[in-house]
C-alpha positions in Angstrom: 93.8 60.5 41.1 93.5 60.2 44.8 92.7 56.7 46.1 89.1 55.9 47.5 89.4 55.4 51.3 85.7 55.5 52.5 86.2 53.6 55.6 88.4 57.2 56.6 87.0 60.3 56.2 89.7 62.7 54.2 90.3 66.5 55.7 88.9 69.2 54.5 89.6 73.2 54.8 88.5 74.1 58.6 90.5 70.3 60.0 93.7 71.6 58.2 93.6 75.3 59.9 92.4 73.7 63.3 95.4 71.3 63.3 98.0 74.2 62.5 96.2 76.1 65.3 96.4 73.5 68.0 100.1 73.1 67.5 101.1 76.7 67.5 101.9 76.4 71.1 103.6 72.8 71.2 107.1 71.9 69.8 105.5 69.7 67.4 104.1 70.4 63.7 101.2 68.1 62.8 101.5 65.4 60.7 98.8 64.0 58.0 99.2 60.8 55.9 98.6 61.1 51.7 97.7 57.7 50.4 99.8 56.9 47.4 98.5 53.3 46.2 96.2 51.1 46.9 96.1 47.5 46.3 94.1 46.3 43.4 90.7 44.9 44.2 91.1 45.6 47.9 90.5 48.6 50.1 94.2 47.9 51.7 96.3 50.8 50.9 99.5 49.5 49.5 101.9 52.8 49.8 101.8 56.2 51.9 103.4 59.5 53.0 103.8 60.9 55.9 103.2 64.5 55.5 103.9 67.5 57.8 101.4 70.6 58.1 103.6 73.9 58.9 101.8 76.9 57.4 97.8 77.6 55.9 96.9 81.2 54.2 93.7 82.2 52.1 94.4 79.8 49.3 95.4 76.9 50.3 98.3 75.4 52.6 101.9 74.3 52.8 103.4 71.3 53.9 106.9 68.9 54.3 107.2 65.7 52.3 110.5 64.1 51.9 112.1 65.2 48.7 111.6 61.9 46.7 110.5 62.1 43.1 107.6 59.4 43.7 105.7 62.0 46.2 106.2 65.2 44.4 105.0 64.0 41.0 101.7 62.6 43.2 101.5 66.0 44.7 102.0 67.5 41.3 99.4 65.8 39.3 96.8 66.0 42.7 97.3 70.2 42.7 96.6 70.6 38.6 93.2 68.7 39.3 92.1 72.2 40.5 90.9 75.3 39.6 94.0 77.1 41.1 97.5 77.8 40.8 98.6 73.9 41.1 101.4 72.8 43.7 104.7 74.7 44.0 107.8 72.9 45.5 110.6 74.0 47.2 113.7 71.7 48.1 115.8 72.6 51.3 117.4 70.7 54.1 116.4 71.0 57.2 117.0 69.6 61.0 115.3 66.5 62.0 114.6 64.7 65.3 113.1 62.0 66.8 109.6 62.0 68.3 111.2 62.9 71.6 112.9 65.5 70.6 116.3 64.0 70.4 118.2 65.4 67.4 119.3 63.6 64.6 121.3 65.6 61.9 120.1 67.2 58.5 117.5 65.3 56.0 116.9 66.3 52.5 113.1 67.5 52.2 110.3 69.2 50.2 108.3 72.4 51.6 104.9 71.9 49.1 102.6 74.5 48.4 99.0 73.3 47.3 95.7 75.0 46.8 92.7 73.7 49.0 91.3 71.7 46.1 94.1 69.0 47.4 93.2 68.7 50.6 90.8 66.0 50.3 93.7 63.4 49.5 94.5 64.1 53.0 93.9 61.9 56.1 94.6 62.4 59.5 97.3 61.3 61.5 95.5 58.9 63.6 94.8 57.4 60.5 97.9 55.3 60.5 96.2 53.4 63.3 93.8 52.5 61.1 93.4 49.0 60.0 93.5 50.4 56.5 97.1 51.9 56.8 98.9 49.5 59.1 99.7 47.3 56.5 101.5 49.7 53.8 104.7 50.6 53.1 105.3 53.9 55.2 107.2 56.8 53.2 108.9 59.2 55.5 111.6 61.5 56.6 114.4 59.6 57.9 117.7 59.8 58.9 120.1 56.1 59.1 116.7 54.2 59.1 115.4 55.9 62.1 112.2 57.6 61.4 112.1 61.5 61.5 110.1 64.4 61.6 111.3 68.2 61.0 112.6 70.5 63.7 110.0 73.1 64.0 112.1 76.1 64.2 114.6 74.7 61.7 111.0 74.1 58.9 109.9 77.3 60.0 113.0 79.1 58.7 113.3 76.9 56.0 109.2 78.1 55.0 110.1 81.5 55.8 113.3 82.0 53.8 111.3 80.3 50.4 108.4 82.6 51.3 110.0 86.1 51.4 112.5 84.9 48.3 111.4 82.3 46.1 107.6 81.8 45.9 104.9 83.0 44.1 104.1 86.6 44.4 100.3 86.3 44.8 100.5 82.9 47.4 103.7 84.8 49.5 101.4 87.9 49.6 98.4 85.6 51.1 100.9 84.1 54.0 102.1 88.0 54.6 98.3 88.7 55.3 97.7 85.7 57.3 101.0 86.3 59.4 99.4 89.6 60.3 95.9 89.3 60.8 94.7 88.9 64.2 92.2 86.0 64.3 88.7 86.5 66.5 88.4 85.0 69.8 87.9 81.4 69.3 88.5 81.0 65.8 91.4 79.3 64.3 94.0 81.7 63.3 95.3 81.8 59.3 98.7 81.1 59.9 99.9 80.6 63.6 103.3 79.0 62.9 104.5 82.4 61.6 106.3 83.4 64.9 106.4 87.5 65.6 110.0 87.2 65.5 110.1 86.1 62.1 107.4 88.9 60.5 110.3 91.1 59.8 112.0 88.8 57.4 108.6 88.0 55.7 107.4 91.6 55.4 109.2 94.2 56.2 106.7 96.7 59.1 105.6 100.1 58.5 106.7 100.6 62.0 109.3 99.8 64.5 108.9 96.3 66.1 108.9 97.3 69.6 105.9 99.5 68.6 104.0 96.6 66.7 100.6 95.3 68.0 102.4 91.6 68.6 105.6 93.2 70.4 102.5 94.8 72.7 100.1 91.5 72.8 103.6 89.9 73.9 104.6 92.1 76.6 101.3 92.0 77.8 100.5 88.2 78.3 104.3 88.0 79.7 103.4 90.6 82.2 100.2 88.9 83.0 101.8 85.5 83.5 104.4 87.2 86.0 102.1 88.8 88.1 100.1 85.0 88.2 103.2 83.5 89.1 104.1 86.5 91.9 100.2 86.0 93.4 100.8 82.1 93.9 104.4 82.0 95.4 103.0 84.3 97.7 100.2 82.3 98.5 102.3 79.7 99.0 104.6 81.5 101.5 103.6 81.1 105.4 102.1 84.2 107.1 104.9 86.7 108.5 104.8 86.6 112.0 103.6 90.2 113.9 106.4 90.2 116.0 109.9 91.5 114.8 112.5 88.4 114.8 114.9 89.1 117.5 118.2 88.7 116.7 119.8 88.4 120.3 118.2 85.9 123.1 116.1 87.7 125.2 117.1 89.2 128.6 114.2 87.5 130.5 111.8 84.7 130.2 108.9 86.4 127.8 106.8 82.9 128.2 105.7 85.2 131.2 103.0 88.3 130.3 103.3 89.4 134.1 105.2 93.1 133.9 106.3 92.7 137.2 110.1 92.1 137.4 110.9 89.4 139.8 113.5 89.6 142.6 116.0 88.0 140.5 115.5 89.9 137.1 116.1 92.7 139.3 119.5 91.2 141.2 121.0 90.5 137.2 119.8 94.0 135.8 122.1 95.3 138.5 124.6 92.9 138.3 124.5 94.0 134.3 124.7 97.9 135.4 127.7 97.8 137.5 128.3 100.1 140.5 126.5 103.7 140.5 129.1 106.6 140.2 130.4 107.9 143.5 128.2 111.0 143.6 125.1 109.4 142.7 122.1 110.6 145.5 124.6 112.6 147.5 124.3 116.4 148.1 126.9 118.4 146.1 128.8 120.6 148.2 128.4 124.3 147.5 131.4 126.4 146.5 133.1 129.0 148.8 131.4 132.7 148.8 133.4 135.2 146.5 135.2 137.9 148.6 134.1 141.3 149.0 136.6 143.0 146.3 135.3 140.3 143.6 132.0 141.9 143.9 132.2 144.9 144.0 134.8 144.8 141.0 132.0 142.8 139.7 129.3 145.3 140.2 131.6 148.1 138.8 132.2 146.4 135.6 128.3 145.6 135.2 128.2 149.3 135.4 130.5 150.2 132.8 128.8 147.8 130.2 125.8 150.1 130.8 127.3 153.0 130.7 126.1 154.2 133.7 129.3 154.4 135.7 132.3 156.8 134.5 135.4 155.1 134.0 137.8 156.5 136.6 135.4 156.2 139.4 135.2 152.0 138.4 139.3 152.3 138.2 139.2 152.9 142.0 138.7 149.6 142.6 141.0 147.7 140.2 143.8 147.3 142.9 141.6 146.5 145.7 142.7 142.6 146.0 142.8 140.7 149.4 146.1 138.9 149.2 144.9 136.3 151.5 141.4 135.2 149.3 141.3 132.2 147.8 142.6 131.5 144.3 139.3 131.6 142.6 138.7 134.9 144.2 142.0 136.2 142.6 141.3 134.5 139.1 137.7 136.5 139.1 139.6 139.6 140.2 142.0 139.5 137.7 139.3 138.4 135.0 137.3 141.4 135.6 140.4 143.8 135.9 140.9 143.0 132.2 137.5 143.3 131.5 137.8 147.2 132.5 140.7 148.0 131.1 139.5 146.5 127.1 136.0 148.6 128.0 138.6 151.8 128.5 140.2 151.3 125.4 137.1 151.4 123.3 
């Protein structure tokens, strides 16, 4: 049933995977363009679609048309052509926005699930620049007349929610698989619009999610991409200078290297110091000598810590004070009378 369109070449299996792979990491799902109509006798096509990719698995692949009964019947009698399960439809609503991003409300649309055999009636995108599309009658998601395409997150929910609840056991089973596997390095993944964050409301995990293989792969690029963007802003940051900053001007000129302090760094170094205290670099005068009775009371006492003097002979002393010393003499005497009399008591 598909229209002849020689002048394009259709898409097969490996462009359909390549174009969901390329757009995993953009904000935009690709589009391709199913040919409704062409015009008789001519290869002009007449009428298209404007289709969006969003998910692939084992058996085929799943896409957004706008919920109109002209393109789902199509898409129905182009999926029982096949060998395979034929095309399963799924109506939701969904957010829509312009091709900058800008948002423009809800739009009614279709999520279609069709084997591989269907892929051929398929072209891609570009192919609306095509001298063979210009001409025809667009069919697309719109919203007031202005043209539309689906929100990614918003389709993605919208796929994920039909997947986990509504769909075919066997097809839901073959996006499950494809959500998990881990494609090889360079080959186009399964299914890369299933998000990690959405795995746990497609298939439950047989363990926690912060223990999962994607939680890891996650933390691990985002730790890698950190430690990039660490190296370069510190490449990008001017050498540190040696020297500690100085947070006070300092006292002299350090243009100068010479250690020698000149006559004037000198003169403001005193000036900063202030006057020497009045003893400074004079001899200390040396106190009186202690009187005779001081010393001897001293001596006495010395004697009696040792034990080697009785008590009574050191007592002879005790009232042997000069009355004319000098205070300090007295204040000794007196201190070492009271010595003797505590060492008698014990």
């Amino acid at each position: 049933m598909a229209p002849k369109t020689a002048s394009v070449s259709p898409l097969v299996q490996g462009d359909v995977e390549s174009l969901v792979a390329k757009s995993a990491t953009g904000r935009a799902l690709p589009q391709v363009v199913l040919p409704l109509l062409e015009t008789s006798g001519s290869d002009e096509v007449s009428r298209i679609c404007v289709c969006t990719l969003i998910y692939v698995r084992s058996g085929g692949f799943m896409l957004i048309v706008p919920d109109e009964p002209e393109v789902t019947d199509y898409l129905t009698a182009l999926g029982a052509e096949g060998e395979g399960d034929g095309a399963a439809f799924h109506s939701c609503s969904m957010e829509v926005e312009t091709a900058r991003g800008q948002t423009l409300g809800v739009a009614d649309v279709c999520l279609v699930d069709l084997p591989w055999d269907a892929v051929s009636a398929f072209f891609p995108g570009s192919a609306l620049k095509q001298s063979k599309f210009k001409q025809a009658a667009q069919l697309c998601l719109n919203v007031d007349g202005k043209w539309a395409r689906p929100n990614r997150s918003s389709a993605e929910e919208m796929a994920d929610t039909w997947i986990s609840s509504e769909m075919d056991e066997a097809a839901a089973q073959e996006y499950h698989t494809a959500a998990e596997d881990e494609p090889a390095f360079g080959a186009a993944p399964a299914v890369t619009g299933l998000v990690a964050g959405r795995r746990s409301l497609l298939q439950p995990s047989r363990h926690p999610a912060g223990d999962s293989d994607v939680d890891v792969a996650a933390m691990q690029r985002r730790i890698t991409e950190l430690e990039l963007a660490l190296q370069q802003r510190d490449q990008s940051r001017p050498g540190l200078s040696s020297s500690p900053m100085m947070k006070t001007p300092p006292l002299f000129n350090t243009s100068s290297r010479n250690d020698v302090l000149r006559p004037q760094d000198i003169s403001r170094l005193q000036q900063l110091a202030g006057a020497p205290p009045p003893r400074v670099a004079s001899a200390e005068t040396r106190r009186g000598q202690v009187s005779s009775a001081v010393d001897q009371q001293d001596h006495l006492l010395a004697e009696m810590e040792k034990e080697a003097e009785e008590t009574q002979i050191a007592e002879l002393g005790i009232d042997q004070m000069d009355g004319t010393a000098d205070p300090m003499s007295q204040i000794l005497l007196a201190q070492l009378q009271q010595n003797a009399l505590l060492l008698k008591k014990l």
